[in-house]
N, CA, C and O atoms as a GROMACS GRO file, in nm:
protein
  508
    1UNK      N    1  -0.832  -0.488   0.923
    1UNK     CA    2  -0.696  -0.529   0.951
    1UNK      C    3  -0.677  -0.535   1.102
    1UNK      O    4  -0.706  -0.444   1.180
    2UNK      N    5  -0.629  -0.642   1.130
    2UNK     CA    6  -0.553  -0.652   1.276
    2UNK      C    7  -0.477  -0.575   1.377
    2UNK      O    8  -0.505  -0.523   1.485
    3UNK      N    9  -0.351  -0.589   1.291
    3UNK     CA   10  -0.250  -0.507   1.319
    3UNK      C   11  -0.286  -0.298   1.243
    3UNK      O   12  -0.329  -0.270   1.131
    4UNK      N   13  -0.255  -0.218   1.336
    4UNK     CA   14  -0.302  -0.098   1.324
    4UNK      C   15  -0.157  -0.023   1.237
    4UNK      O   16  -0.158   0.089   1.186
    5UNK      N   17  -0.102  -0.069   1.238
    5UNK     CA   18   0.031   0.006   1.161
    5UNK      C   19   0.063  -0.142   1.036
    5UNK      O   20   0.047  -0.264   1.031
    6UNK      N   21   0.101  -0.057   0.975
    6UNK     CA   22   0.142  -0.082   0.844
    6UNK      C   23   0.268  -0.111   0.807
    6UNK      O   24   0.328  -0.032   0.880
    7UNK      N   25   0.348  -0.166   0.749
    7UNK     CA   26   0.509  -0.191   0.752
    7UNK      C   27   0.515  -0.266   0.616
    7UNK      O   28   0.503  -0.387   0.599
    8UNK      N   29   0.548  -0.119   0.478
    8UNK     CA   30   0.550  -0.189   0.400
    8UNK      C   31   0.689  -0.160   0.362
    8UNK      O   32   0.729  -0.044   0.370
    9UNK      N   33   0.792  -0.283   0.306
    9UNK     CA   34   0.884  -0.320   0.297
    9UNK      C   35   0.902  -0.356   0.190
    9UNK      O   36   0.874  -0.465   0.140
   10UNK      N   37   0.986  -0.207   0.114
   10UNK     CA   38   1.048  -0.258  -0.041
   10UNK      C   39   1.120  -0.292  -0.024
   10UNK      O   40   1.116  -0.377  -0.113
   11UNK      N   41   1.243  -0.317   0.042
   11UNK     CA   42   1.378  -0.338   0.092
   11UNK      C   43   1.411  -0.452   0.003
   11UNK      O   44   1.329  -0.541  -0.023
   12UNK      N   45   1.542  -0.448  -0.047
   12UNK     CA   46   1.591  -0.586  -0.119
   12UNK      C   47   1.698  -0.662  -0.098
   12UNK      O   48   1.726  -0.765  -0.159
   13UNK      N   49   1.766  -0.607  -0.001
   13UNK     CA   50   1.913  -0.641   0.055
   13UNK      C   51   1.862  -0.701   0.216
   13UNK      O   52   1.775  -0.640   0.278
   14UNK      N   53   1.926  -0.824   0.271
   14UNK     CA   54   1.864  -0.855   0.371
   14UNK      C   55   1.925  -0.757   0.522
   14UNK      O   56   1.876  -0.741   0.634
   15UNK      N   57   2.047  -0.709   0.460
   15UNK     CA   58   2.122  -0.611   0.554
   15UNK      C   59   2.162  -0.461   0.510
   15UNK      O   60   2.266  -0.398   0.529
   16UNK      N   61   2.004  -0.412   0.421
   16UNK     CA   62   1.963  -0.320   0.424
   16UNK      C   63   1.982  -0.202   0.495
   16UNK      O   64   1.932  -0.221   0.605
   17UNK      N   65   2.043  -0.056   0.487
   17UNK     CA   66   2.016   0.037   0.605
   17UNK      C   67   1.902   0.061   0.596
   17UNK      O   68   1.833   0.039   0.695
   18UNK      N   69   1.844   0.111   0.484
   18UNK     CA   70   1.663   0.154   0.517
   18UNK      C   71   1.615   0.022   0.603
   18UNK      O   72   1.548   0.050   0.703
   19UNK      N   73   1.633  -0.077   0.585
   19UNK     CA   74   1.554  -0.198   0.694
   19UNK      C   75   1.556  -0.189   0.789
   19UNK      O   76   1.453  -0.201   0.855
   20UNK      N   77   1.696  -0.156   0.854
   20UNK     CA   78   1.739  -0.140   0.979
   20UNK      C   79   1.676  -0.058   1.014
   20UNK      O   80   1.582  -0.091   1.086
   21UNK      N   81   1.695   0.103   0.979
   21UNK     CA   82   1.599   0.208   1.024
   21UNK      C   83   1.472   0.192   1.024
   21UNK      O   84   1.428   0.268   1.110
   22UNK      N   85   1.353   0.111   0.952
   22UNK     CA   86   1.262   0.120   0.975
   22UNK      C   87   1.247  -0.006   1.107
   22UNK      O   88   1.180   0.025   1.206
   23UNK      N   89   1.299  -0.117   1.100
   23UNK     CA   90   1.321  -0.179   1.208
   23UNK      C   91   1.304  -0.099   1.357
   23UNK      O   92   1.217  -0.109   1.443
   24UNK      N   93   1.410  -0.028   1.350
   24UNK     CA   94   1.393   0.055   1.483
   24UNK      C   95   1.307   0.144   1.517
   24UNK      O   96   1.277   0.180   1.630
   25UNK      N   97   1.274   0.175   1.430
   25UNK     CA   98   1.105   0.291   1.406
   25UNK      C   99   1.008   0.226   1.472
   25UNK      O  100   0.931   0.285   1.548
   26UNK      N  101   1.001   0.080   1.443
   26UNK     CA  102   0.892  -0.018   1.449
   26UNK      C  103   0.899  -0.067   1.578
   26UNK      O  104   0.796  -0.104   1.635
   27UNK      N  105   1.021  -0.072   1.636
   27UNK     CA  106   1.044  -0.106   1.755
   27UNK      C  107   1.013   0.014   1.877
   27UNK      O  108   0.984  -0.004   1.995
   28UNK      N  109   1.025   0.103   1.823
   28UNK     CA  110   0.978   0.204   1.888
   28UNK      C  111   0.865   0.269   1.925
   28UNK      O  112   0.828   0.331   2.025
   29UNK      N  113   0.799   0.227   1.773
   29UNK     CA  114   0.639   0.262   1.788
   29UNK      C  115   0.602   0.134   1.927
   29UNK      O  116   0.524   0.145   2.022
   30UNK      N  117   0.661   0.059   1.903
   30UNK     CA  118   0.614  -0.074   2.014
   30UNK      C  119   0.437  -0.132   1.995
   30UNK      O  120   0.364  -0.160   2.090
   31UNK      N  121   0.410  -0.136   1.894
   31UNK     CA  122   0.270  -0.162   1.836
   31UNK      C  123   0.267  -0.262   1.776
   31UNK      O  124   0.371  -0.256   1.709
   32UNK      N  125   0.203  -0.386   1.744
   32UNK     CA  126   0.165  -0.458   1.642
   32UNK      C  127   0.190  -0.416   1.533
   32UNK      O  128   0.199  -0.296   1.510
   33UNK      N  129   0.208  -0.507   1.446
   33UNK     CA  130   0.260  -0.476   1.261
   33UNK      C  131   0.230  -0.529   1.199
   33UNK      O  132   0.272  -0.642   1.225
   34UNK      N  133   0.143  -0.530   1.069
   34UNK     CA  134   0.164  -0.607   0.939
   34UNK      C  135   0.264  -0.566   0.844
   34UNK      O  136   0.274  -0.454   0.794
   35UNK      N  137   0.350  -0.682   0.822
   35UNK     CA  138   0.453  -0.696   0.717
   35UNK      C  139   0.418  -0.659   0.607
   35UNK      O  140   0.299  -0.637   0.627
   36UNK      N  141   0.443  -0.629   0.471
   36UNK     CA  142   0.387  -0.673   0.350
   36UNK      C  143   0.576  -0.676   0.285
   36UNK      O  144   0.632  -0.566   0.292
   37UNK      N  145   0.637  -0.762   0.244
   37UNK     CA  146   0.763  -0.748   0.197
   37UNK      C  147   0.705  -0.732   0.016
   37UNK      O  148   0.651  -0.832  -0.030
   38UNK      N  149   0.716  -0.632  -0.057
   38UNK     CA  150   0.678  -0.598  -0.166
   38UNK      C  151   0.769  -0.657  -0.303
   38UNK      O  152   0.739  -0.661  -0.422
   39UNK      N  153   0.865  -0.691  -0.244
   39UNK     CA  154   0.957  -0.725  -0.310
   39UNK      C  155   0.967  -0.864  -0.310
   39UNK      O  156   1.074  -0.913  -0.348
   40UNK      N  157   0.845  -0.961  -0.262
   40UNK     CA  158   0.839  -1.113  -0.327
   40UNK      C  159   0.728  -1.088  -0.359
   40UNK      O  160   0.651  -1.183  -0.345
   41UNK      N  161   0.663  -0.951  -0.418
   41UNK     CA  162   0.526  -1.038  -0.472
   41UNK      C  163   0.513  -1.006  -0.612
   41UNK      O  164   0.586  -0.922  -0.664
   42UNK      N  165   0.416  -1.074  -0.682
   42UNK     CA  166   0.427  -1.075  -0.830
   42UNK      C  167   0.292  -0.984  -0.844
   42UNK      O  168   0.176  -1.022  -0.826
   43UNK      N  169   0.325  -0.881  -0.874
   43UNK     CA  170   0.234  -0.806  -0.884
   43UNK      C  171   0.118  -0.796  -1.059
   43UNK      O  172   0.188  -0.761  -1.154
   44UNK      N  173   0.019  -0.813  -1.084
   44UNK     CA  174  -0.037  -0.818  -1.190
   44UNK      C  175  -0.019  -0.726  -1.262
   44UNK      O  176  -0.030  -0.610  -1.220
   45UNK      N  177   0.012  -0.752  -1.376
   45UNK     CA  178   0.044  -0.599  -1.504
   45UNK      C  179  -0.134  -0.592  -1.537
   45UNK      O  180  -0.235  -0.662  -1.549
   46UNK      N  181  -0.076  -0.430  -1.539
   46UNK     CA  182  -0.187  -0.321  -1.540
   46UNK      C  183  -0.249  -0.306  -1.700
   46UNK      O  184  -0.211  -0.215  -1.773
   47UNK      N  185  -0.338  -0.398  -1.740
   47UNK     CA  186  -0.367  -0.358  -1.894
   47UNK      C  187  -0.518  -0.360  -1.920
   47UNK      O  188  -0.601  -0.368  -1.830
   48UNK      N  189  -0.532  -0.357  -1.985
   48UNK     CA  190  -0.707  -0.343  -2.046
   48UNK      C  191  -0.738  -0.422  -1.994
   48UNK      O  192  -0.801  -0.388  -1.894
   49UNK      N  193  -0.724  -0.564  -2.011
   49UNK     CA  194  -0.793  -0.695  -1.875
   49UNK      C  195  -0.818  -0.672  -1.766
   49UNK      O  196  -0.929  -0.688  -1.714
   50UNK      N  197  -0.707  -0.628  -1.709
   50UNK     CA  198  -0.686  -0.569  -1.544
   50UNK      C  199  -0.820  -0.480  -1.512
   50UNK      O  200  -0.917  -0.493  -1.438
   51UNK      N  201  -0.778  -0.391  -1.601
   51UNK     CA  202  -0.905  -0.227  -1.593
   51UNK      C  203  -1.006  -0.280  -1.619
   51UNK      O  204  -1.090  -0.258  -1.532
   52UNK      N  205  -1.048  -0.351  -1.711
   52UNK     CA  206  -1.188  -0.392  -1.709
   52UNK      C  207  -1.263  -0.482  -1.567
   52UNK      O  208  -1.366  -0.481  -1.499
   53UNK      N  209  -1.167  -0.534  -1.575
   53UNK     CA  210  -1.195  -0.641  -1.409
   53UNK      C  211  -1.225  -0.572  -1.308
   53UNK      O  212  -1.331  -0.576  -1.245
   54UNK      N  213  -1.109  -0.489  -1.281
   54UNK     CA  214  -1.110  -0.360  -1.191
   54UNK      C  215  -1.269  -0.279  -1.187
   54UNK      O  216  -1.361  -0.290  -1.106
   55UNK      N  217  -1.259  -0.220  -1.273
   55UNK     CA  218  -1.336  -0.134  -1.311
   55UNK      C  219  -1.498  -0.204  -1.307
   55UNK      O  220  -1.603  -0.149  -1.275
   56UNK      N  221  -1.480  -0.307  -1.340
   56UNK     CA  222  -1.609  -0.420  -1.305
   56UNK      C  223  -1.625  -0.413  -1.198
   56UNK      O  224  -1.724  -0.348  -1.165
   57UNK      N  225  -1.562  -0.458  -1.118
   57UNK     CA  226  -1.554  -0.505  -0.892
   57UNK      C  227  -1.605  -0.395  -0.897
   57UNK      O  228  -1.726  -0.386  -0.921
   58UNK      N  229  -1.530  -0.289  -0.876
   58UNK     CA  230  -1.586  -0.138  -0.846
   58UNK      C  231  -1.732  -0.095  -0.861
   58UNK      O  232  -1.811  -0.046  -0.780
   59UNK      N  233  -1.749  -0.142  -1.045
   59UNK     CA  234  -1.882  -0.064  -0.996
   59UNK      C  235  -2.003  -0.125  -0.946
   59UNK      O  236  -2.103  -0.071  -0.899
   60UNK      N  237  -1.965  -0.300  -0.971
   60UNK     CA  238  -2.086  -0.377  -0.873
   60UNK      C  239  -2.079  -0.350  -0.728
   60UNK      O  240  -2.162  -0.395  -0.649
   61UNK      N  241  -1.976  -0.274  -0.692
   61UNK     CA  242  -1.936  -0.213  -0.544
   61UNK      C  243  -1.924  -0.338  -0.455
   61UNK      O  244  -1.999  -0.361  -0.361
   62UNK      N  245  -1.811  -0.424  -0.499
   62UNK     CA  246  -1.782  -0.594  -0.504
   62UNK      C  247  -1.620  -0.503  -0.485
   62UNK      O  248  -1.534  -0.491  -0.572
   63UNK      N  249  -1.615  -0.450  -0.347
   63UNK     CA  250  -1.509  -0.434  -0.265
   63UNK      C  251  -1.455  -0.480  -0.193
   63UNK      O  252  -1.407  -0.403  -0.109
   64UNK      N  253  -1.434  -0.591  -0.179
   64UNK     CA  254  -1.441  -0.754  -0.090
   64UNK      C  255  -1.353  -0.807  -0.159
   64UNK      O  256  -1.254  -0.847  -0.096
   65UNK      N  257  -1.354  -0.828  -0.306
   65UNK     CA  258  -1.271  -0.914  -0.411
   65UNK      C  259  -1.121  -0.916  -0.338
   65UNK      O  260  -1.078  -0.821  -0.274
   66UNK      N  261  -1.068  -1.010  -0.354
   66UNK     CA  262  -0.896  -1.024  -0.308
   66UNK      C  263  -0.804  -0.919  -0.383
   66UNK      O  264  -0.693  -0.877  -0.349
   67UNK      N  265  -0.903  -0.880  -0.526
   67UNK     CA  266  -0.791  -0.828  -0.600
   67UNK      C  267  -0.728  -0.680  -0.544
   67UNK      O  268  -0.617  -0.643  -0.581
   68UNK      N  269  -0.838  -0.576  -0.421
   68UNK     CA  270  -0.855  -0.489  -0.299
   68UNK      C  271  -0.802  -0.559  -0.171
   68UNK      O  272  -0.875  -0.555  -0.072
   69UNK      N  273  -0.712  -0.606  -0.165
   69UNK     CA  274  -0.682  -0.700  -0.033
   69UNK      C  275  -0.571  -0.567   0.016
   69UNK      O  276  -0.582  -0.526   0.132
   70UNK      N  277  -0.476  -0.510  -0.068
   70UNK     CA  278  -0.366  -0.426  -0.040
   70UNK      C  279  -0.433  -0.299   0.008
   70UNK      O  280  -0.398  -0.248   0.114
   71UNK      N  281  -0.526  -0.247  -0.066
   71UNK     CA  282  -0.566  -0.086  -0.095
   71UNK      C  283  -0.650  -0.136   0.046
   71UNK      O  284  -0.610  -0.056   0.131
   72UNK      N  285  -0.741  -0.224   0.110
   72UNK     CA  286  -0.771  -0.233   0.216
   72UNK      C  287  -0.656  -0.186   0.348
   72UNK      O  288  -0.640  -0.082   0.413
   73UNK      N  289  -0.598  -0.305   0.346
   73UNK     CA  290  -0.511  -0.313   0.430
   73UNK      C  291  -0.435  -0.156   0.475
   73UNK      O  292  -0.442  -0.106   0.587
   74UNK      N  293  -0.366  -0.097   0.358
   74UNK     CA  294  -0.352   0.027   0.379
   74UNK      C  295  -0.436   0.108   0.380
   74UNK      O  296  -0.382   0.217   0.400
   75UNK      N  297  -0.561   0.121   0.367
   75UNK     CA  298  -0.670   0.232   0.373
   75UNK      C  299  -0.703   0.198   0.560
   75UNK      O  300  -0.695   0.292   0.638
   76UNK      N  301  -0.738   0.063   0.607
   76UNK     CA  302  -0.718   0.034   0.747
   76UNK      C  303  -0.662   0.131   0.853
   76UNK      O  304  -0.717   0.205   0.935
   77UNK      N  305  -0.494   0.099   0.815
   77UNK     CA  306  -0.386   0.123   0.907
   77UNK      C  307  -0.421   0.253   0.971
   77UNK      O  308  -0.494   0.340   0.924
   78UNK      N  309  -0.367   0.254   1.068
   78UNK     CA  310  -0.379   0.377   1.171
   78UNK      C  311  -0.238   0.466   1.134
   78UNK      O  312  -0.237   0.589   1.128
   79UNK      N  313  -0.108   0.368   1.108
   79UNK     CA  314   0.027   0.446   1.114
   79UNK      C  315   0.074   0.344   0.966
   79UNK      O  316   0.036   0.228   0.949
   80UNK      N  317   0.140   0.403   0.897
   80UNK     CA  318   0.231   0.326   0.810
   80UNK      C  319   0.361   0.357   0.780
   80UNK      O  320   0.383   0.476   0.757
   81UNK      N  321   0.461   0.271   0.774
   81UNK     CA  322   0.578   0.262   0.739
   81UNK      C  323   0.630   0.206   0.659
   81UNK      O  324   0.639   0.084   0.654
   82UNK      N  325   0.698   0.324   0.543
   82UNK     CA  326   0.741   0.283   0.401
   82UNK      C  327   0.919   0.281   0.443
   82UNK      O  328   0.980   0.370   0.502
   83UNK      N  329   0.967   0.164   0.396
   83UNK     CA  330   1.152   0.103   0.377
   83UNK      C  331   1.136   0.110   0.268
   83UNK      O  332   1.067   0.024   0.212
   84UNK      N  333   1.209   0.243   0.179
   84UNK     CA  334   1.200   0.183   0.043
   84UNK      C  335   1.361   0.250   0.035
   84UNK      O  336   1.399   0.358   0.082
   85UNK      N  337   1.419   0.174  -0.022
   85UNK     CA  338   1.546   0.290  -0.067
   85UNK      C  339   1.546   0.352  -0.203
   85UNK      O  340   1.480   0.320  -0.302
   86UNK      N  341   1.638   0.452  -0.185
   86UNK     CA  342   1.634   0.557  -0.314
   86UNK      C  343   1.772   0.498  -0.402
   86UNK      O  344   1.886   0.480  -0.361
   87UNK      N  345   1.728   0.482  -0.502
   87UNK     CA  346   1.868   0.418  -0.596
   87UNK      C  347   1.867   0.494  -0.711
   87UNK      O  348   1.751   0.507  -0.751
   88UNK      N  349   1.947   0.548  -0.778
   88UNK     CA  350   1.971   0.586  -0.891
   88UNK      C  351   1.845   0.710  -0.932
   88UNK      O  352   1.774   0.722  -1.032
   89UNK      N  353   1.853   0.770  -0.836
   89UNK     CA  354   1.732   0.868  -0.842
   89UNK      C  355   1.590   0.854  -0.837
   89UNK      O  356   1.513   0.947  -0.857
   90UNK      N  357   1.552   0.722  -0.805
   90UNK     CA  358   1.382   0.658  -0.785
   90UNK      C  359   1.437   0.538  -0.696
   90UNK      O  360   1.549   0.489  -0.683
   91UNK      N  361   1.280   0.505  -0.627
   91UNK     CA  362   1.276   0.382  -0.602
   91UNK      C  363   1.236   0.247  -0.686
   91UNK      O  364   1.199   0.238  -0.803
   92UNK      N  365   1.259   0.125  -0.571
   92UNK     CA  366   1.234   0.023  -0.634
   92UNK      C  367   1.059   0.028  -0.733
   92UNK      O  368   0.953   0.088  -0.714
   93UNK      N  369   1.114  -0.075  -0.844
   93UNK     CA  370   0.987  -0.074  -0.925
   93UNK      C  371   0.828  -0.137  -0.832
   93UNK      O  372   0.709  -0.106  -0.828
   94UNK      N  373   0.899  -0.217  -0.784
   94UNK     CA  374   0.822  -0.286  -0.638
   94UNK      C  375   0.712  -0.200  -0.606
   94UNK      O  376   0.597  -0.233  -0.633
   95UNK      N  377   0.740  -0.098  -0.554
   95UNK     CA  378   0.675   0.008  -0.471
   95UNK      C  379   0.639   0.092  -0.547
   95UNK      O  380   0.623   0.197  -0.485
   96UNK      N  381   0.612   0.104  -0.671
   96UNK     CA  382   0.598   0.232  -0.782
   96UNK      C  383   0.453   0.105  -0.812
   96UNK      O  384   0.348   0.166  -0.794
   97UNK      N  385   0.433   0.000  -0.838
   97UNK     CA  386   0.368  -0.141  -0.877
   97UNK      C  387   0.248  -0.116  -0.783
   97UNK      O  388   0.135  -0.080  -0.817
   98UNK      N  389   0.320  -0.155  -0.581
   98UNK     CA  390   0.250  -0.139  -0.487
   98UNK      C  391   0.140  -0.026  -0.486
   98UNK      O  392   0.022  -0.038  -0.451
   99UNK      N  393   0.194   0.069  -0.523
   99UNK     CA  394   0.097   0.201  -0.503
   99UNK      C  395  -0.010   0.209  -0.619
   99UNK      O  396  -0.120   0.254  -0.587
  100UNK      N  397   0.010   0.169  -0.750
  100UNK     CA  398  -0.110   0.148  -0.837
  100UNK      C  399  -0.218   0.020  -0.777
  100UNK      O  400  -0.340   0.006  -0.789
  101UNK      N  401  -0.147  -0.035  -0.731
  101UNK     CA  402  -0.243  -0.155  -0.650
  101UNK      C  403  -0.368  -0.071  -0.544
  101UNK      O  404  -0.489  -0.051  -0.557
  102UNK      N  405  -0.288  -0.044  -0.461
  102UNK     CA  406  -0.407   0.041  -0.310
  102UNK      C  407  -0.438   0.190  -0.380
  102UNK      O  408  -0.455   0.272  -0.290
  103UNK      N  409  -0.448   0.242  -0.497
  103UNK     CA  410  -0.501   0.345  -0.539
  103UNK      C  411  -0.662   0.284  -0.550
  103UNK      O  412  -0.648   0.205  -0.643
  104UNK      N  413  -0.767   0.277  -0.521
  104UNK     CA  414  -0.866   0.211  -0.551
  104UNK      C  415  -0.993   0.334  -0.484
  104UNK      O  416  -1.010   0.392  -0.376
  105UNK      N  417  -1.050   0.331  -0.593
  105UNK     CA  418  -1.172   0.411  -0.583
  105UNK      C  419  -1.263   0.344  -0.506
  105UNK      O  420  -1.314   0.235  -0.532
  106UNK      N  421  -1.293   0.450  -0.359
  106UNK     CA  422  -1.402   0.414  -0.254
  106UNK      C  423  -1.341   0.315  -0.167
  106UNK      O  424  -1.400   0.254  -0.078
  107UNK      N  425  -1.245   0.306  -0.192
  107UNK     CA  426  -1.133   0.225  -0.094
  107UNK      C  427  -1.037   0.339  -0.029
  107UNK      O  428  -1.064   0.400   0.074
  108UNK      N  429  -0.921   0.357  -0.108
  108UNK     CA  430  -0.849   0.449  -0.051
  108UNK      C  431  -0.890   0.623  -0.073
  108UNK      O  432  -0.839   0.708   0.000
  109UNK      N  433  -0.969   0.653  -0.164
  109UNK     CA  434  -0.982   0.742  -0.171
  109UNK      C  435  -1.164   0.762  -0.265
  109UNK      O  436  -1.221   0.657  -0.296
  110UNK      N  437  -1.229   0.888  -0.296
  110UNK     CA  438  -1.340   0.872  -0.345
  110UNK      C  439  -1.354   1.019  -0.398
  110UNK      O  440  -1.313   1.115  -0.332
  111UNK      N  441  -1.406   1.030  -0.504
  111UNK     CA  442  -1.415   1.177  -0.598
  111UNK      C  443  -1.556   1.238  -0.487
  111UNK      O  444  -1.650   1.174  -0.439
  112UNK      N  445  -1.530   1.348  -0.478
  112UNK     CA  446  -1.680   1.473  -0.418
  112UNK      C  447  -1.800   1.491  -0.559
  112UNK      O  448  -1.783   1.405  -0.645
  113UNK      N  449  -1.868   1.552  -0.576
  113UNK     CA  450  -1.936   1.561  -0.664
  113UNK      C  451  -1.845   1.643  -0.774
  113UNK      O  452  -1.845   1.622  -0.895
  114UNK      N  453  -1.759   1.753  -0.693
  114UNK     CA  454  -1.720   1.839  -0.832
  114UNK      C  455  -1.593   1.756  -0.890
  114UNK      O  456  -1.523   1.809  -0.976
  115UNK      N  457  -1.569   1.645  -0.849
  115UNK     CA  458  -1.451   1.611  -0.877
  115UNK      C  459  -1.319   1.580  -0.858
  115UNK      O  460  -1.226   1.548  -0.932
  116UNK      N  461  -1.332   1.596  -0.748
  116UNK     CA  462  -1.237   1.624  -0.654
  116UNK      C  463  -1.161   1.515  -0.564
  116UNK      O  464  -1.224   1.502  -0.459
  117UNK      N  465  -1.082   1.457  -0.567
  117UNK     CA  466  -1.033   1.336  -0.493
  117UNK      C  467  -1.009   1.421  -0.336
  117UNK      O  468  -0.961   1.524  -0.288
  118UNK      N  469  -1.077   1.302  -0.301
  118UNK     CA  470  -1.074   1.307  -0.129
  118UNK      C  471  -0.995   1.166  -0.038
  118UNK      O  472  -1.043   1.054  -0.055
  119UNK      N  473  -0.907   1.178   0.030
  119UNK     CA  474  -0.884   1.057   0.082
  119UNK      C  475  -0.956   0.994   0.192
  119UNK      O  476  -1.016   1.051   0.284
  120UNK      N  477  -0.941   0.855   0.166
  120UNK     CA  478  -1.039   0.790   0.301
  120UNK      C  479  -0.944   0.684   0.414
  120UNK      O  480  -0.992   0.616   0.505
  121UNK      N  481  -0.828   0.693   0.382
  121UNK     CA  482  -0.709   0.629   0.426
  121UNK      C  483  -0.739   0.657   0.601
  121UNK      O  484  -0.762   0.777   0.617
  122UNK      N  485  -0.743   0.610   0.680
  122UNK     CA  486  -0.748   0.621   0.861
  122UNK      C  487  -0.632   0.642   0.903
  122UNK      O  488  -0.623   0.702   1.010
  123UNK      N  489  -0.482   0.589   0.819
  123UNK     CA  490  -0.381   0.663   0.900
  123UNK      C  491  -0.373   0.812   0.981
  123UNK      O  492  -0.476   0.878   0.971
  124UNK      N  493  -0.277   0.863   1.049
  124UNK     CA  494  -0.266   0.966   1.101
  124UNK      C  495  -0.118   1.002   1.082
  124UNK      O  496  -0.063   1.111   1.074
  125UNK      N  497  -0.054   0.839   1.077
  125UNK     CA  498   0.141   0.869   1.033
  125UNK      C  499   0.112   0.837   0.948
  125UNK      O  500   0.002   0.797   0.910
  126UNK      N  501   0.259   0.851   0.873
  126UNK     CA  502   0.326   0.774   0.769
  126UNK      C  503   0.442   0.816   0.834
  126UNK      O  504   0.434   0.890   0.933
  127UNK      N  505   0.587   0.765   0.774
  127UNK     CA  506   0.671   0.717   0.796
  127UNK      C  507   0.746   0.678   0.680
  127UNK      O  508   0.853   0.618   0.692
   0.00000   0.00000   0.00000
């Protein structure tokens, strides 16, 4: 990835307060950014097709595939910044979607021998 910070954007209102605030966060860090607005993308439902596909890439260790384009990108970032707002006691479905996406074995994270999830993410923030 290019840009070293991360700026992912559930936001759904274009005059958002979480937007604004992360806006100014972003302006502050004064760093390069990748966008990802989460909330125009059509994210693939998660079913036996999916997992098998998945689960295929993975173990030909065919970590390159587009369908790892997200779990890259955020495993990359140096800093990331989540706009998500809190509504009705959770967030958007958007970002609940996003995060099963970049969960990816030997991407964002990788089991030890006993089992154990370890992360491999390069951030140092979040946000």
């Amino acid at each position: 990835m290019e840009n070293p910070v991360l700026y992912i954007n559930a936001c759904v209102r274009k005059d958002s307060r979480t937007r604004k605030l992360a806006e100014k966060l972003l302006n502050k860090l004064d760093r390069p950014y990748k966008e990802i607005h989460i909330g125009d993308m059509a994210f693939p439902v998660v079913n036996e097709d999916f997992l098998k596909k998945r689960d295929r890439l993975i173990s030909e260790g065919n970590l390159q595939d587009p369908m790892f384009d997200l779990a890259r990108d955020f495993s990359d970032a140096e800093i990331i910044v989540i706009a998500a707002p809190y509504w009705d006691l959770s967030f958007p479905a958007a970002l609940k979607q996003y995060i099963e996406q970049i969960n990816v074995v030997e991407i964002t994270f990788r089991y030890t021998e006993d089992g154990v999830p370890v992360g491999l993410c390069k951030a140092d923030r979040l946000y």
